[in-house]
C-alpha positions as CSV (number, residue, x, y, z in Angstrom):
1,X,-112.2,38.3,-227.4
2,X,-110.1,39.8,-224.6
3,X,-106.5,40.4,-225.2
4,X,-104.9,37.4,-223.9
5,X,-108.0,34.9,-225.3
6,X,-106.2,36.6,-228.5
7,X,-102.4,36.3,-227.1
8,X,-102.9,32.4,-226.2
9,X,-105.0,31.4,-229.5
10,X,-102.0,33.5,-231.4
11,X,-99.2,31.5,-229.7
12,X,-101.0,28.2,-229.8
13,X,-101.0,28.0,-233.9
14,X,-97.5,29.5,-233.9
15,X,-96.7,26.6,-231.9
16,X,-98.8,24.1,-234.0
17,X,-97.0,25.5,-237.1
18,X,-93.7,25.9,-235.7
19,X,-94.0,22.1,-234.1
20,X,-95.3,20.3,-237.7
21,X,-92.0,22.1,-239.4
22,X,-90.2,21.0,-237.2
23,X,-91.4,17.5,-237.9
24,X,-91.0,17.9,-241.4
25,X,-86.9,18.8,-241.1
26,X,-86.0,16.2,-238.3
27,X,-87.9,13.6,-241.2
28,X,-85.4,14.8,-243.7
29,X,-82.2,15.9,-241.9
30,X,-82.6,12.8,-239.6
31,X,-80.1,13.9,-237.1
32,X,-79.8,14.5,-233.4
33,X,-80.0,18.3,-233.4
34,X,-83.8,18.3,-235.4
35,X,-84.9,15.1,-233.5
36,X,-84.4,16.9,-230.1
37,X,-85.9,20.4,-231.2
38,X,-89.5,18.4,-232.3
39,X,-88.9,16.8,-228.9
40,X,-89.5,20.2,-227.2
41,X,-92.2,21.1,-229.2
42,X,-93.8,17.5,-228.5
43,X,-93.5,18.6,-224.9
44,X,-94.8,22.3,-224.9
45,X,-97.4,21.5,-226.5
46,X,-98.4,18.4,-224.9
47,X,-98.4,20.2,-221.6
48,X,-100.5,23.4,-222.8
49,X,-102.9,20.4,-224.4
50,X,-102.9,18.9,-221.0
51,X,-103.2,22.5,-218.7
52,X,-105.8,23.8,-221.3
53,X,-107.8,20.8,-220.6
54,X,-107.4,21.0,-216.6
55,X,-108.8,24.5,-216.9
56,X,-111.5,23.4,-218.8
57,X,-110.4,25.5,-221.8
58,X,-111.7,23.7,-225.4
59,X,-108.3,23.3,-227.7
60,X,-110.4,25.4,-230.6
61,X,-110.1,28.4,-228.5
62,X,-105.9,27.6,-227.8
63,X,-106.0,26.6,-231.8
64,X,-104.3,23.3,-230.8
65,X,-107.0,21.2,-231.8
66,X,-106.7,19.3,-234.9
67,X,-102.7,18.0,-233.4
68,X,-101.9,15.2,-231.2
69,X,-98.6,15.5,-229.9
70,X,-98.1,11.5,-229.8
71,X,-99.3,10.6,-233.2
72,X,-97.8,13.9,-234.9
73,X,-94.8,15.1,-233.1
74,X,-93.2,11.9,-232.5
């Protein structure tokens, strides 16, 4: 794997982790601050779901498979 195939795959389960934490606080704190932060993460990764799959780029390879954005983030 080349450098940034490592980079992107890297990023996209830090964001996968970081995104499914923040679910699990804005479920307990239930306040404004937490629900807006999972927001943003619904959104990042909904739009690198959506670019990797213009580009033709299999989620596996992102490691964002496995997460849907509107069933898991929301």
């Amino acid at each position: 794997m080349s450098v940034y195939e490592n980079y992107l795959r890297d990023l996209g389960l830090t964001l996968k982790e970081y995104a499914l934490d923040a679910k699990n606080r804005a479920m307990i704190n239930e306040n404004e601050f937490d629900s807006g932060y999972l927001a943003g993460y619904h959104r990042v990764i909904s739009l690198m779901q959506q670019q990797a799959e213009a580009f033709g780029i299999p989620l596996e390879k992102l490691a964002l498979d496995g997460i849907d954005p509107d069933r898991d983030l929301i």
